[in-house]
DRENDO-1510 file (C-alpha; in Angstrom, 1 decimal, always signed):
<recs>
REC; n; res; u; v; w
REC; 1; UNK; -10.8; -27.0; +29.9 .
REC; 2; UNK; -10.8; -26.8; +33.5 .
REC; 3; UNK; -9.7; -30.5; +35.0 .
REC; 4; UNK; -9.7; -28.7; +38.8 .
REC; 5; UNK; -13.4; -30.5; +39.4 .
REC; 6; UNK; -12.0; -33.9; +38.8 .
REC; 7; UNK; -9.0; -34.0; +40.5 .
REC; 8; UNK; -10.1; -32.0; +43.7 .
REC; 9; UNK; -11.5; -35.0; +45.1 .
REC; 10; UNK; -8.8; -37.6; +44.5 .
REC; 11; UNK; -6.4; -34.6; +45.8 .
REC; 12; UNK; -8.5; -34.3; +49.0 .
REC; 13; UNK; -8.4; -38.1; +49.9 .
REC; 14; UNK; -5.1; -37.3; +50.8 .
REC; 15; UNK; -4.2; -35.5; +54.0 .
REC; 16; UNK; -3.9; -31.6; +53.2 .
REC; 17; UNK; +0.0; -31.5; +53.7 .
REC; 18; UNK; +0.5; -34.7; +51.5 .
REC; 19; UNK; -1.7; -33.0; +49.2 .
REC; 20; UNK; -0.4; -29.8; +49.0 .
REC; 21; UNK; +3.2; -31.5; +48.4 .
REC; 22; UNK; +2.0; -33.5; +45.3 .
REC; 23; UNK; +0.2; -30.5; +44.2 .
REC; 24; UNK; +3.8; -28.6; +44.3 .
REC; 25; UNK; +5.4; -31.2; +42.1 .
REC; 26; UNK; +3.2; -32.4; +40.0 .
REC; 27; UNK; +2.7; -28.9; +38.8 .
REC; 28; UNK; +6.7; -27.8; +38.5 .
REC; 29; UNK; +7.2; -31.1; +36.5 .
REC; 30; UNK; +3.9; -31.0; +34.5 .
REC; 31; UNK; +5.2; -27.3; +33.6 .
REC; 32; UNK; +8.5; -28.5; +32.6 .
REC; 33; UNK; +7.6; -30.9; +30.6 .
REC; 34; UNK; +5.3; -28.3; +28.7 .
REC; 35; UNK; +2.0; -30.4; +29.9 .
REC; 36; UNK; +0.9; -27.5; +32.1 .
REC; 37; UNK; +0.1; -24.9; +30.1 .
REC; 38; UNK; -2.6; -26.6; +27.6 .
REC; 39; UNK; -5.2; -27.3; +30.6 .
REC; 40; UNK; -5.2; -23.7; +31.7 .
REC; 41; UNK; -7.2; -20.8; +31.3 .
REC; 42; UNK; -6.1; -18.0; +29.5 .
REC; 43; UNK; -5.8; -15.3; +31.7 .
REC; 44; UNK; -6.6; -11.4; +30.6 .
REC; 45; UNK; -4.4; -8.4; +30.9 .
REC; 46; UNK; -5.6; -5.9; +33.4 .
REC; 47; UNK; -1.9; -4.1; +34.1 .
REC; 48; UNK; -1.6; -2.4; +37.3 .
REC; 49; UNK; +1.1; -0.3; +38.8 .
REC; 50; UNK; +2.1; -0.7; +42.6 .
REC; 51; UNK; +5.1; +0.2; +45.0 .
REC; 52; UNK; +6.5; +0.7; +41.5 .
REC; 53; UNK; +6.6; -2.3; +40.0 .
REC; 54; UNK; +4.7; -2.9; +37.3 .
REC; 55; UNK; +2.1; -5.9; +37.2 .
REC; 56; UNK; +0.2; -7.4; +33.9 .
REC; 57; UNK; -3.0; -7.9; +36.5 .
REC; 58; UNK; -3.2; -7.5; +40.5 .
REC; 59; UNK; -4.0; -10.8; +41.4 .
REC; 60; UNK; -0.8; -12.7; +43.1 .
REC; 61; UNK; +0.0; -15.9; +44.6 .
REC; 62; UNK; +0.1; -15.4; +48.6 .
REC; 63; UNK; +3.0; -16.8; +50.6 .
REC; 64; UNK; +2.9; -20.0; +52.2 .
REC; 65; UNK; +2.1; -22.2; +49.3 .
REC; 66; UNK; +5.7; -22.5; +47.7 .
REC; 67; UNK; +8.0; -21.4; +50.7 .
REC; 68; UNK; +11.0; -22.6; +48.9 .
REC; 69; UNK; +10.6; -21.6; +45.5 .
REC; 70; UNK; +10.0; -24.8; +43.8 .
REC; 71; UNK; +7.4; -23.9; +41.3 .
REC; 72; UNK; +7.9; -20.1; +40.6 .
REC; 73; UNK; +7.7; -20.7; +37.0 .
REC; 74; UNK; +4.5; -22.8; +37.1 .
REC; 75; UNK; +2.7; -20.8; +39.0 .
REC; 76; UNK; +3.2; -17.5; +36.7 .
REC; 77; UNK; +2.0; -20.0; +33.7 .
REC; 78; UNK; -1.1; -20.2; +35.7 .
REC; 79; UNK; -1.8; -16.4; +34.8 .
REC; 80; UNK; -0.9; -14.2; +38.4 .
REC; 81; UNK; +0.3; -11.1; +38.1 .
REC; 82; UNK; +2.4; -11.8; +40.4 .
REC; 83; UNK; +4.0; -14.4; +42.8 .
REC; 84; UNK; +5.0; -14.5; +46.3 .
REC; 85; UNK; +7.0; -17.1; +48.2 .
REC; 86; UNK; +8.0; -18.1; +51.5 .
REC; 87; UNK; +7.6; -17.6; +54.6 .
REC; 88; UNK; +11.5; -18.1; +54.2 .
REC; 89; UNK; +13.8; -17.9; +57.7 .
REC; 90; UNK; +17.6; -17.8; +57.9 .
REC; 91; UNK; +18.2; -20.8; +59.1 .
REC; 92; UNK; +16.1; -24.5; +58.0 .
REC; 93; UNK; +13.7; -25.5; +59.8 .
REC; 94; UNK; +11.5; -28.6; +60.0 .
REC; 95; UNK; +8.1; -26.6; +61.4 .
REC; 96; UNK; +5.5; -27.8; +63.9 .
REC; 97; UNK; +5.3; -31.6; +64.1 .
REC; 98; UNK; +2.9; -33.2; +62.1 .
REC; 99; UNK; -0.2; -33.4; +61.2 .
REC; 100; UNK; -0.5; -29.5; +61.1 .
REC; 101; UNK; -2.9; -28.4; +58.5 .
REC; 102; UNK; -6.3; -29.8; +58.5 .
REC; 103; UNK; -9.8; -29.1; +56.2 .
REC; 104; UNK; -12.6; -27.6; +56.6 .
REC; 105; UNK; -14.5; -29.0; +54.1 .
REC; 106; UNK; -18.6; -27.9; +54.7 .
REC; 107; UNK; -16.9; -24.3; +55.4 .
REC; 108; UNK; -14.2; -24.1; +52.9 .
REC; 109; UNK; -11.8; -23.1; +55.5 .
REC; 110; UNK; -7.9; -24.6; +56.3 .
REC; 111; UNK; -6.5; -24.5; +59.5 .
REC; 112; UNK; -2.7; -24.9; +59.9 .
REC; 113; UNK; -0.2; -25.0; +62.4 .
REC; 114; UNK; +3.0; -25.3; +60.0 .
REC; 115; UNK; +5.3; -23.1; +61.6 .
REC; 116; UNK; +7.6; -21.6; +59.2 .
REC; 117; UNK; +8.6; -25.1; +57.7 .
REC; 118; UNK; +11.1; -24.2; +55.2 .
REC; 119; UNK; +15.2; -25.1; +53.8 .
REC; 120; UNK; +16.0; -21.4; +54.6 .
REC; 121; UNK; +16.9; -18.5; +52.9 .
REC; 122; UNK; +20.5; -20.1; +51.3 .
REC; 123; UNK; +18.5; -22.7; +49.6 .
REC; 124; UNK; +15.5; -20.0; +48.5 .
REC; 125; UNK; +18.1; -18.0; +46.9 .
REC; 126; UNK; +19.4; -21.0; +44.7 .
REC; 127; UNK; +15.8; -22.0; +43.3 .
REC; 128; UNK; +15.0; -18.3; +42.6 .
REC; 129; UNK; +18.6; -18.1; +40.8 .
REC; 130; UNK; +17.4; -20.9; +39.0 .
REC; 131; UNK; +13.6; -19.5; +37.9 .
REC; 132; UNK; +13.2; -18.2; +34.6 .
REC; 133; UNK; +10.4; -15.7; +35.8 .
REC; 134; UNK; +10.9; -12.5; +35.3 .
REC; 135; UNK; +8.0; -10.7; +36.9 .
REC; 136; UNK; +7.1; -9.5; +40.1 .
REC; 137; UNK; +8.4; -11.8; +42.7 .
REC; 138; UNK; +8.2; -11.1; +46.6 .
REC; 139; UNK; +9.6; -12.7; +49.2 .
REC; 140; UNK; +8.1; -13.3; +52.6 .
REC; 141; UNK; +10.4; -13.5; +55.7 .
REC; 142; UNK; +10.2; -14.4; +59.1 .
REC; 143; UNK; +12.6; -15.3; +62.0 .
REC; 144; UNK; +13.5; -19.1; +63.3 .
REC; 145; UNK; +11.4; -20.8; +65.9 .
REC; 146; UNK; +14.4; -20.6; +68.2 .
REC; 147; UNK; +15.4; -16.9; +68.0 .
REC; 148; UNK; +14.3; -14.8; +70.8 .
REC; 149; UNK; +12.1; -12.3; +69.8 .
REC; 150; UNK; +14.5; -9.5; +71.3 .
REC; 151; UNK; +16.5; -10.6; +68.9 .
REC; 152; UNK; +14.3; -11.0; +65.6 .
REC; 153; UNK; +15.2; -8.2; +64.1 .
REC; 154; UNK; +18.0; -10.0; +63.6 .
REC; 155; UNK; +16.9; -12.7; +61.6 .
REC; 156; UNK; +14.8; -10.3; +58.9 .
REC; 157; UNK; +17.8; -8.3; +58.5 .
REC; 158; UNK; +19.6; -11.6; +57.3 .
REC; 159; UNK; +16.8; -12.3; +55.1 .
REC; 160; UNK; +16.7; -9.0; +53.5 .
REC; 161; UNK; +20.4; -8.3; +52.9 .
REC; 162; UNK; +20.2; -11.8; +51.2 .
REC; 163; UNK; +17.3; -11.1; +49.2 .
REC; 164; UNK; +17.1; -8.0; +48.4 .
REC; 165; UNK; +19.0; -7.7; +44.9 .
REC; 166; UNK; +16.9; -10.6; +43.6 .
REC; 167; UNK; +13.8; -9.8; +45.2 .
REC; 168; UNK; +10.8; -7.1; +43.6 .
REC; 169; UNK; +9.8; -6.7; +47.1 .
REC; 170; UNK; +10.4; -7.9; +50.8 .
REC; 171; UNK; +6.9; -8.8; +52.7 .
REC; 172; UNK; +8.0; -8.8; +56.7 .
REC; 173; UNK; +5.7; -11.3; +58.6 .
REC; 174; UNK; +4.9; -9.9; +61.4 .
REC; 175; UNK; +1.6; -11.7; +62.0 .
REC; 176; UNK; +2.0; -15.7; +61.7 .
REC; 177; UNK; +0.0; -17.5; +64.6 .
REC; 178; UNK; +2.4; -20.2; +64.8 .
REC; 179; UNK; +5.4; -19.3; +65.9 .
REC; 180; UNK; +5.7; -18.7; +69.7 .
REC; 181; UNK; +5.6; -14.8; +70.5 .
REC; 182; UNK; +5.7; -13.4; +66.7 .
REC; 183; UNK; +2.7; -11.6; +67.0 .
REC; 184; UNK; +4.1; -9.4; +70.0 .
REC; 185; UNK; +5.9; -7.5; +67.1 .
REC; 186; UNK; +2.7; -5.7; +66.3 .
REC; 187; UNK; +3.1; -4.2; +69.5 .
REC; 188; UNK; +3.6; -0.4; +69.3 .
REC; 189; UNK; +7.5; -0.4; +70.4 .
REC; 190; UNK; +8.7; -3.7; +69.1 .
REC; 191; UNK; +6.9; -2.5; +65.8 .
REC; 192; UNK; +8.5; +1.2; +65.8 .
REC; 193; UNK; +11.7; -0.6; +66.9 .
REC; 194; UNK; +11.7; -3.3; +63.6 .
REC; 195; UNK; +10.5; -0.8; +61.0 .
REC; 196; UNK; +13.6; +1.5; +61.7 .
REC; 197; UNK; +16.3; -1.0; +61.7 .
REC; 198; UNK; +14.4; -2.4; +58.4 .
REC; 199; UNK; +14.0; +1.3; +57.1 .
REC; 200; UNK; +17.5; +2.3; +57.9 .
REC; 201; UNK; +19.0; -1.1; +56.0 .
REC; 202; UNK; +16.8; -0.6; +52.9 .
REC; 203; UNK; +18.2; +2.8; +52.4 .
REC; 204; UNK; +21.9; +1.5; +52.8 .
REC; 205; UNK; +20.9; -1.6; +50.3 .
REC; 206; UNK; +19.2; +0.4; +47.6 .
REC; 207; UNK; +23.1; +2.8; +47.9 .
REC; 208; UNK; +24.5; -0.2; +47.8 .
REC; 209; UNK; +22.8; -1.8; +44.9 .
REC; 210; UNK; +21.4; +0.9; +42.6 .
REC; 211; UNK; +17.8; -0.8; +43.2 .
REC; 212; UNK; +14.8; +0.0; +45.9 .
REC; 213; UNK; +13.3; -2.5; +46.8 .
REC; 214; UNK; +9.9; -1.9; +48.6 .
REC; 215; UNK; +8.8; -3.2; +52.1 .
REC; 216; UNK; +5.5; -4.6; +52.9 .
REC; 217; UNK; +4.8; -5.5; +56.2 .
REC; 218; UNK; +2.1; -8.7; +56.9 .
REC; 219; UNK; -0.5; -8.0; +59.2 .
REC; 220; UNK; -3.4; -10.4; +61.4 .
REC; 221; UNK; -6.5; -10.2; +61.0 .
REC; 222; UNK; -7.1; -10.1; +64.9 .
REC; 223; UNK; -6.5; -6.7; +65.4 .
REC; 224; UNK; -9.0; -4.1; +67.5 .
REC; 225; UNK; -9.4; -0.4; +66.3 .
REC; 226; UNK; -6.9; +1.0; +68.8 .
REC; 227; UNK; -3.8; -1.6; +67.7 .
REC; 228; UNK; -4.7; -0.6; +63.7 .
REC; 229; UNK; -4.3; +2.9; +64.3 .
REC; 230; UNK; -1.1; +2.7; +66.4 .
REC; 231; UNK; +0.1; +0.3; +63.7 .
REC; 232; UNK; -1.0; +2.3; +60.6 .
REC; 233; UNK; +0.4; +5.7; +61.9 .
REC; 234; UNK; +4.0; +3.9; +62.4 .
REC; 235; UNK; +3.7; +2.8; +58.6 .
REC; 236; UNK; +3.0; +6.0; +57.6 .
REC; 237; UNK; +5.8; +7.5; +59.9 .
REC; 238; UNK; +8.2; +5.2; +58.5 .
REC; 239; UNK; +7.1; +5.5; +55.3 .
REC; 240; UNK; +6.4; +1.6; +54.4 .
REC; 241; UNK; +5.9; +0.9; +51.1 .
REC; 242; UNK; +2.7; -1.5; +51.4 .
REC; 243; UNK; +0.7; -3.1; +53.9 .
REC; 244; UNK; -0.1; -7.0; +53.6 .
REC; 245; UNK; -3.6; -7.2; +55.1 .
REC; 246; UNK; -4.1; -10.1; +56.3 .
REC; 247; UNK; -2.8; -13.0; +57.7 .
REC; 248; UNK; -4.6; -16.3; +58.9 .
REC; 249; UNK; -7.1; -15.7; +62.0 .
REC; 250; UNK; -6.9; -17.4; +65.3 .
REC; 251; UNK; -10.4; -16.8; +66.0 .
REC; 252; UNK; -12.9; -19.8; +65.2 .
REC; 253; UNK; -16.4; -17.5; +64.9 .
REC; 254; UNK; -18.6; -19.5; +62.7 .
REC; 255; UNK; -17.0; -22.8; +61.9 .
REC; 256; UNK; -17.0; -24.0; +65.9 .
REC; 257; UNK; -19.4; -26.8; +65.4 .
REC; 258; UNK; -17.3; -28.6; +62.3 .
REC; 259; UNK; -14.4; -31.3; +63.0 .
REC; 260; UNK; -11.3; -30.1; +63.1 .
REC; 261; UNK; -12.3; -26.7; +64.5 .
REC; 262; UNK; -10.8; -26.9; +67.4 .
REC; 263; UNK; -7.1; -27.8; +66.1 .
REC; 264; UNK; -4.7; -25.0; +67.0 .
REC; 265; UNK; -3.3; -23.2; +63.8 .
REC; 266; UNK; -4.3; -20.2; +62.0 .
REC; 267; UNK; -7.7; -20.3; +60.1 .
REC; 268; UNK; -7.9; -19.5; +56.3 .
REC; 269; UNK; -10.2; -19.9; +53.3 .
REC; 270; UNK; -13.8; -18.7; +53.1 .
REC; 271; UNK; -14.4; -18.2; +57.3 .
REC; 272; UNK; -11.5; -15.4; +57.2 .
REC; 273; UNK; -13.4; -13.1; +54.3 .
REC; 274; UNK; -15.4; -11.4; +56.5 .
REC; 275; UNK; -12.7; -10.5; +59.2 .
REC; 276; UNK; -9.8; -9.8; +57.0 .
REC; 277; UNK; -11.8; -7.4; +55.1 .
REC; 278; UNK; -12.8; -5.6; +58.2 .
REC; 279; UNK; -9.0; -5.2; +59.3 .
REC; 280; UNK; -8.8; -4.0; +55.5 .
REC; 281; UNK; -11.0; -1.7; +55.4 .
REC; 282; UNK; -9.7; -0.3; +58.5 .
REC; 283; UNK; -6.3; +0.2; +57.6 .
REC; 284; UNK; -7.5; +2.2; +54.3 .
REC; 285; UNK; -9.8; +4.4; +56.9 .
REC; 286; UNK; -6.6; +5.0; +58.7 .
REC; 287; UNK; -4.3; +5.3; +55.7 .
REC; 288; UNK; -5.8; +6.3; +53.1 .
REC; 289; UNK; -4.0; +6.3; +49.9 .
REC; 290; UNK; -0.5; +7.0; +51.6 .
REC; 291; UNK; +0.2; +3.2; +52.2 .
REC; 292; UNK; -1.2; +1.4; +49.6 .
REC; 293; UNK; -2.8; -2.4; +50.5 .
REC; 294; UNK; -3.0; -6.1; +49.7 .
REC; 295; UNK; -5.9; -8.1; +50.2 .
REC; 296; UNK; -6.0; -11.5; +50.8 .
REC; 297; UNK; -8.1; -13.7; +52.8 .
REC; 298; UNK; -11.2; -15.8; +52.2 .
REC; 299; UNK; -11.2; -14.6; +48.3 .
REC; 300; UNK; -13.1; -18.1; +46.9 .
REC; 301; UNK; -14.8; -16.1; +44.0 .
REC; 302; UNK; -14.1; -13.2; +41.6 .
REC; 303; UNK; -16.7; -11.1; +43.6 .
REC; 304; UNK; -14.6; -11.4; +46.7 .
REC; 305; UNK; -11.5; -10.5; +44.8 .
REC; 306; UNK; -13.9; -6.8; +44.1 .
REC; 307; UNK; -14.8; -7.0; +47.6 .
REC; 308; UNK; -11.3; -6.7; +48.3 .
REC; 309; UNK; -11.2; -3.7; +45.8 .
REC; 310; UNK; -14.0; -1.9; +47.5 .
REC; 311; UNK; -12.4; -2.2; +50.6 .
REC; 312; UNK; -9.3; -0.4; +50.0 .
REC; 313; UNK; -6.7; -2.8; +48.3 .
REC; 314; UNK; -4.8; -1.9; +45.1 .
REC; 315; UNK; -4.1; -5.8; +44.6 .
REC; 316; UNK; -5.2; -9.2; +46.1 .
REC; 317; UNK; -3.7; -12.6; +46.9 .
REC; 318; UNK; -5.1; -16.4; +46.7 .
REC; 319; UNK; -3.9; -19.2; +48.6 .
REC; 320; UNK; -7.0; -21.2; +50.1 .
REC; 321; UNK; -9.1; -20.2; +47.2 .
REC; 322; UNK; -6.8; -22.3; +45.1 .
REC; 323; UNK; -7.4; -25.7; +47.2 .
REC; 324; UNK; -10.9; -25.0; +47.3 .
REC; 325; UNK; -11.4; -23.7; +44.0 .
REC; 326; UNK; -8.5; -25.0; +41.3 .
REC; 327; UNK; -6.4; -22.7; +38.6 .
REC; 328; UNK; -9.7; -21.1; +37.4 .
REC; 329; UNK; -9.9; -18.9; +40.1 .
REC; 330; UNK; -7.5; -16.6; +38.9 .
REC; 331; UNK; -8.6; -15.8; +35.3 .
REC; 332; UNK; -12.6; -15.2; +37.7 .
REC; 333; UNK; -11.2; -12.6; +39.9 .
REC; 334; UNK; -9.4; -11.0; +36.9 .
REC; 335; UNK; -12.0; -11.3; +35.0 .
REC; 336; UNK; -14.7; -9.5; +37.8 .
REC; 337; UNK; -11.6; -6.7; +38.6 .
REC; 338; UNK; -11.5; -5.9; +34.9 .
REC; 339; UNK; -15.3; -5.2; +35.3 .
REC; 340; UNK; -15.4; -3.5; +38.3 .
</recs>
């Protein structure tokens, strides 16, 4: 039975952070309690293979929703195929002040501003030592607020030697909105620059460990033809294991009339579909089928989820779909994949 209708709008008379942070909680300690589980749907098997790792369906959790790691095992009960968390950083970090994520309710859209809030990558590691999941789990890094960005290669190295024996793969945000200058890593250079030291330290990891663990880089939606070529051939150059496609948008096409819409922050939900699949589509037209892609963004219904599919992605991602739509949302777009 699907309570989601019911309690969407007690959960939305809350602010969207205070929300979200219930949400977290009440789930982890619904699930260990063994409450959870009854209410959901059952989810059906549609196994995929990817980067590989082996999936029982290609529909994940995106990053951003449990940075730290708090609910890993709740959210596989809720059927993904598999989970990502973060964004984590090497240091903690409180994020932007508050408030810093506000609804878009007529357009289904979130904007937020949170600024790679998290308890960094020491405390990450203890949760996920911790989880009893044993799927596919990835981990999303980025660098601290106060790092220059000369120097933030730095801080994903630090990440990814932590992480990377745990880890089923290592998703490099490149692409966050909200932290000062993070974006100027798509640049051509700073990107070429990045991939190799990340490249060259995978290599001496996987020695190290006996494990490869693949790289998948984050990417924004606000990307022209000219930047997603240069970008695409360097993933194919150094041979990067997935691409992440895509981030939240700065752009506010569409939704500029509505309250809230001009709050700075990264826009998500159901105004990003349109965009995101663009940037999608156009990294497949550039790759093709030598860097496999994830799509997320704007996916509020199973048919996005194919939409997605159509475009060029092997998998998808929810994150604002969830809010907007509830646990149900993931059995739909398996469901509609399974069909396609």
């Amino acid at each position: 039975m699907d309570l989601y209708p019911l309690l969407r709008p007690l959960l939305f008379r809350f602010d969207p952070e205070t929300a979200h942070n219930l949400t977290l909680q009440a789930i982890r300690r619904l699930h260990a309690l063994g409450l959870l589980q009854p209410f959901l749907p059952e989810v059906p098997a549609l196994p995929t293979r990817l980067m590989g790792l082996d999936l029982p369906n290609p529909v994940g959790l995106a990053a951003g929703l449990d940075k730290n790691g708090e609910a890993i095992d709740a959210w596989a009960a809720l059927g993904f195929g598999f989970i990502e968390v973060g964004a984590v950083t090497p240091r903690p970090q409180p994020g932007n002040p508050q408030p810093r994520v506000f609804r878009l309710v007529a357009a289904e859209g979130i904007i937020n501003r949170m600024g790679f809030n998290n308890l960094g990558v020491d405390r990450l590691l203890a949760n996920l030592e911790r989880t009893e999941f044993k799927g596919v789990l990835g981990v999303n890094i980025g660098k601290n607020f106060d790092t220059p960005i000369e120097r933030a290669a730095d801080d994903y190295l630090i990440c990814l030697e932590k992480l990377y024996a745990r880890a089923s793969f290592i998703a490099v945000n490149i692409s966050s909105p909200n932290t000062k200058n993070l974006r100027a890593l798509q640049g051509t250079e700073e990107l070429d620059a990045l991939l190799g030291r990340l490249k060259d330290a995978q290599a001496r990891l996987a020695d190290r460990h006996g494990k490869y663990t693949p790289l998948a880089v984050k990417v924004a939606p606000d990307l022209d033809d000219a930047q997603i070529d240069a970008m695409a051939d360097l993933f194919r150059r150094h041979r990067l294991d997935a691409v992440i496609a895509t981030n939240t948008t700065l752009s506010r096409t569409g939704v500029e009339h509505l309250p809230r819409a001009g709050e700075a922050g990264g826009l998500s939900g159901a105004p990003l579909r349109a965009l995101s699949t663009r940037v999608l589509a156009a990294f497949h037209r550039a790759l093709g089928e030598e860097v496999p892609l994830i799509g997320v963004g704007g996916i509020l219904s199973g048919e996005h989820a194919r939409e997605k599919i159509v475009a060029g992605a092997r998998l998808v991602q929810l994150y604002s779909g969830l809010i907007y739509r509830g646990p149900d949302l993931v059995r739909e777009c398996v469901e509609a994949l399974r069909q396609a």
